[in-house]
N, C-alpha and C positions, 0 to 999 in steps of 0.2 A: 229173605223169607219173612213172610208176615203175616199175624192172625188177624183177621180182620172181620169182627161182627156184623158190620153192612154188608159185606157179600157172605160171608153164614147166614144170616139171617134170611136172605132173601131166596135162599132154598128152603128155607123153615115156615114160612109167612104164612103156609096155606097152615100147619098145623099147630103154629103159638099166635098167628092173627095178631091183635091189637093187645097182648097181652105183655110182649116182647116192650114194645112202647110207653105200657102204662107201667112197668118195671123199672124202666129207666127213668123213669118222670116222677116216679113215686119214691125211687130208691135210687139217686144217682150214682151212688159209691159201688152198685153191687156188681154191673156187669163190666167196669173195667177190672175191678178184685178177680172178678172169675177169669178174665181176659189174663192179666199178668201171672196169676196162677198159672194156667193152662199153658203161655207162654212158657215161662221158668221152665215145665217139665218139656215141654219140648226142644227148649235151650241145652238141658241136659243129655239129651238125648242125642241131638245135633253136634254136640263137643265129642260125646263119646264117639260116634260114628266117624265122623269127618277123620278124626285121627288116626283109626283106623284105616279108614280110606285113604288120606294123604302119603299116611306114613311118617306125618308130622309129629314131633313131642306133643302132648297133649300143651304145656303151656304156651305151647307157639299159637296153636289153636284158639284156648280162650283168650291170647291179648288180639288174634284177629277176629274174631264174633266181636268182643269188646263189651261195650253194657248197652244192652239193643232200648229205642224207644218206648217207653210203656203208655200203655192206655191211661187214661182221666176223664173224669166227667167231659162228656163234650167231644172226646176223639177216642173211641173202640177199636184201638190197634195196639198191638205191641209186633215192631220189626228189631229183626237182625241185622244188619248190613257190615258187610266185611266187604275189603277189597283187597288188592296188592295183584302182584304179575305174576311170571314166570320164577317159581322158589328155584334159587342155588343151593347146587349139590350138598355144600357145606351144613345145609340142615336136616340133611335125611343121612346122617350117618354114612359122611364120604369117609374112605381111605382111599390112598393109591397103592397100586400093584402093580407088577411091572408092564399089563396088556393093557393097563390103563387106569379110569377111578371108579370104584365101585361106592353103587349107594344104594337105598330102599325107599327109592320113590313108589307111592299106593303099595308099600309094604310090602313090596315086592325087591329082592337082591338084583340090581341091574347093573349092568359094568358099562360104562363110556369108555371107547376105546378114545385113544387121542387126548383124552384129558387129563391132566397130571395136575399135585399138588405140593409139587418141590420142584428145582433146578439143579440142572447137572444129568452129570450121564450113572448110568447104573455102576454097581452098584452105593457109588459115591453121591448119593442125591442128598442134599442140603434145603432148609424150611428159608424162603423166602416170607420176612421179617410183612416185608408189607402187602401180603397177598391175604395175612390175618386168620391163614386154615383155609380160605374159597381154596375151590378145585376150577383150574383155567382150564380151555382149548384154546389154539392158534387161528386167528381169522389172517384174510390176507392170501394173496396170489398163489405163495410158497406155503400153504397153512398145510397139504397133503403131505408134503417131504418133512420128515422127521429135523428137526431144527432148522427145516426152511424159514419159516416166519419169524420174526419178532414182538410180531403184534401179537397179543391176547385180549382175551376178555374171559368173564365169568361162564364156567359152565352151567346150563342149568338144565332141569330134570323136569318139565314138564305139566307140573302139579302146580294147578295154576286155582287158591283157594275159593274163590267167588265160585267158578266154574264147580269145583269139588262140591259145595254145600249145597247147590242145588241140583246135582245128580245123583245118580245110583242109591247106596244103604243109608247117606246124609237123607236126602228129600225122600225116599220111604217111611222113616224112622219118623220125622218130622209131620206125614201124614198120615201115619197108623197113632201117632199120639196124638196133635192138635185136634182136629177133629170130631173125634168119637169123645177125645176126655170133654171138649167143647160144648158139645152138646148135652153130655150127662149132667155137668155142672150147671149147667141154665137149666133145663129141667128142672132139677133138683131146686134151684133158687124161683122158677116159678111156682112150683109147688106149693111154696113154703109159705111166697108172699104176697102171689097174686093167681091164688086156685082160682 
């Protein structure tokens, strides 16, 4: 996600013209100030949502947004960029139970059937030391028959962060503030400095 003054701008040109120009040439510090402002709140905005969205702890959230690019004289952008894949169960609030592991992927109670997060047969199940809490499924030929496989891997839940930020109440959120606060605040700064 990213605020970016050259393409605002260039829906606005018919009605700040040359004045946009003579702002930033006159007063270099003023419209990445406004830029990184504008950003910030819609940083905040972005963390709350997505959270909600993912289902993620909110602090998982801000270490993946991270500390986004800021604007400076010379470059009118302030981005966000997060990445990462497919989130394991283990961060949305896995337990197992006996039909399998339940979690709150997009904040939603889901149960993976098949996936466990101990060894052993019921009721005697024991925490495997180096599984570290992940919740496994069985891959592999025998992975349908109930201690067919040997083989595992990580289960995971489908909340895939990159993809989250820029859909649904994330990228709403994010265009009902950047935008309109965007423009108010240049406004308001050409007003001031270059009526």
């Amino acid at each position: 996600m990213a605020i970016l003054i050259a393409r605002w701008a260039d829906g606005n040109l018919k009605k700040y013209g040359k004045r946009i120009e003579l702002l930033h040439k006159q007063f270099p510090k003023v419209l990445p100030r406004i830029v990184n402002q504008v950003g910030n709140r819609a940083k905040t905005q972005v963390i709350r949502n997505l959270t909600k969205q993912t289902g993620l702890p909110r602090e998982t959230i801000v270490k993946a947004v991270g500390n986004p690019t800021v604007a400076r004289p010379g470059k009118l952008s302030y981005e966000m960029v997060t990445r990462g894949g497919n989130i394991r169960l283990k961060y949305l609030a896995a337990r197992e139970t006996e039909a399998g592991v339940v979690a709150k992927p997009f904040g939603k109670t889901t149960l993976y059937p098949g996936a466990f997060m101990r060894a052993g047969w019921w009721p005697n199940r024991v925490e495997v030391e180096d599984w570290n809490g992940h919740a496994m499924v069985r891959v592999g030929r025998h992975a349908s028959v109930k201690g067919g496989s040997r083989h595992f891997t990580f289960a995971r839940s489908g909340v895939v962060i990159p993809v989250e930020m820029t859909s649904g109440q994330t990228k709403a959120a994010f265009e009902r503030i950047a935008g309109p606060l965007l423009r108010e605040r240049v406004d308001a700064a050409l007003a001031k400095l270059v009526p």
